[in-house]
N, C-alpha and C positions, 0 to 999 in steps of 0.2 A: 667363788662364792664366799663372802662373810662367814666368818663360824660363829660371830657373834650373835647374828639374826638368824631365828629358827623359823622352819616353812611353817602354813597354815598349819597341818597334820600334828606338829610337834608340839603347837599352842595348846596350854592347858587351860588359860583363861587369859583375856585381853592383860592382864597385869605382866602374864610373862613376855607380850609385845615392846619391841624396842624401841619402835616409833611413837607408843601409847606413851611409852615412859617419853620421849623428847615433847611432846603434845601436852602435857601434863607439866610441864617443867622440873621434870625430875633427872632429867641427863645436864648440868653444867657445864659437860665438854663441847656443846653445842655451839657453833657458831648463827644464832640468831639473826635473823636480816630483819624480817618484818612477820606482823599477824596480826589477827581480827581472832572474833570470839570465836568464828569456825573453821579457822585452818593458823600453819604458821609455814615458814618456810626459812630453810637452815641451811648453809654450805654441809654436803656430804663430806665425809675422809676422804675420801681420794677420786676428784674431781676431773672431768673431762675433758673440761680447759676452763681456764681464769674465768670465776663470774659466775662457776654450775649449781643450780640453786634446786631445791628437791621444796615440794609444796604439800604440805598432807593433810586431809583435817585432823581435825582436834579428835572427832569421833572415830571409831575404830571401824570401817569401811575397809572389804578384801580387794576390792579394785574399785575402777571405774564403773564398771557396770552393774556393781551391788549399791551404788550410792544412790538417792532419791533424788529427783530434778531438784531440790530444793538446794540439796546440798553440792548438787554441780553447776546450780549458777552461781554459788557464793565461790567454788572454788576455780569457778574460769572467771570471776572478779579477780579473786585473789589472781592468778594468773599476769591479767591482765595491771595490775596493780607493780606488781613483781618486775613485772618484762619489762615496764615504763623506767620502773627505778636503773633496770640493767640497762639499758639503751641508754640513759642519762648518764649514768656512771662508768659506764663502760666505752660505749660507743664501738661496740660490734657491729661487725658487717651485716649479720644476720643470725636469726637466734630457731634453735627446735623448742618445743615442747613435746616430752616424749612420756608414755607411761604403757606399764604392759599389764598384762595380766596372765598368769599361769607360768607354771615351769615350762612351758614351751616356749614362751616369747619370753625370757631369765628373768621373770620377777623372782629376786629371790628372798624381798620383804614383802608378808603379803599382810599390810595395811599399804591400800593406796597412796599412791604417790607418784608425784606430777613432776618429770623433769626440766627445765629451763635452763637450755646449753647455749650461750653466748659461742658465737661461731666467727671465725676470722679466716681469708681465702686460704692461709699457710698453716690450718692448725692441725692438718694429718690426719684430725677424723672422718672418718670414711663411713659415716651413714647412712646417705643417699647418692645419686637414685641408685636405683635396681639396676645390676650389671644388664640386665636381659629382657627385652620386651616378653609378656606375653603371650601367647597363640590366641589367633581372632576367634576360635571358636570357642574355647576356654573362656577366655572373657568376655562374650555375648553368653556363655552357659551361666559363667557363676551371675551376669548383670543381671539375668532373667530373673534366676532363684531371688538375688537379693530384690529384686522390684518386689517380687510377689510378698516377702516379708512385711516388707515398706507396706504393703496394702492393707495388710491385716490391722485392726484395731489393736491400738496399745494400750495395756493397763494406766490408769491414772495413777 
């Protein structure tokens, strides 16, 4: 874990964010790729392979699922904007986008952020898939639960 980026908990105010401060243009050591008015997207320090591009908005959002539809279709734009340029420029075999949320799944900057890993067949990272299928009734239990979510009325 970074010692330079402090959890949600430790935030005192969006100012003591590290990524507010790149979002803002206020970090220099930043290698900038591309941006738009609500997001930008910057090589991190220390990259997972050649081309790994991290996409944030501008606004200070804790993950994925605090941000508003409005703000996740400009940032799967952005995305999709981003991944064009790597595939051009790069010419990967195959690319993730990856983002977590919580100290359980290592977010360990909690203003979201959208990863873009250019993937090549010899590049060691060991991502996917899942060494282990699941058990049939396990995933007929949790498919259940997640239908019945799906069915409920979403807030607008």
């Amino acid at each position: 874990m970074r010692t330079d980026f402090k959890p949600a908990s430790d935030l005192k105010s969006r100012e003591d964010c590290a990524f507010c401060e790149i979002a803002a243009g206020a970090d220099a050591t930043v290698e900038v790729v591309c941006s738009s008015a609500d997001w930008i997207a910057f090589f991190p320090d220390a990259p997972a392979t050649p081309g790994h591009t991290l996409l944030i908005p501008r606004k200070h959002v804790k993950n994925l699922w605090s941000a508003d539809p409005a703000l996740g279709s400009e940032l799967f734009r952005g995305l999709q904007i981003v991944g064009d340029a790597l595939w051009r420029a790069l010419e990967p075999e195959g690319m993730n986008v990856i983002t977590s949320a919580g100290e359980a799944a290592e977010q360990t900057v909690f203003h979201l952020h959208l990863h873009l890993v250019p993937r090549w067949r010899d590049d060691r990272l060991e991502l996917w898939p899942p060494k282990q299928p699941m058990e049939k009734a396990l995933r007929e239990d949790l498919a259940a639960a997640v239908r019945a979510e799906c069915a409920e009325p979403q807030p607008d």
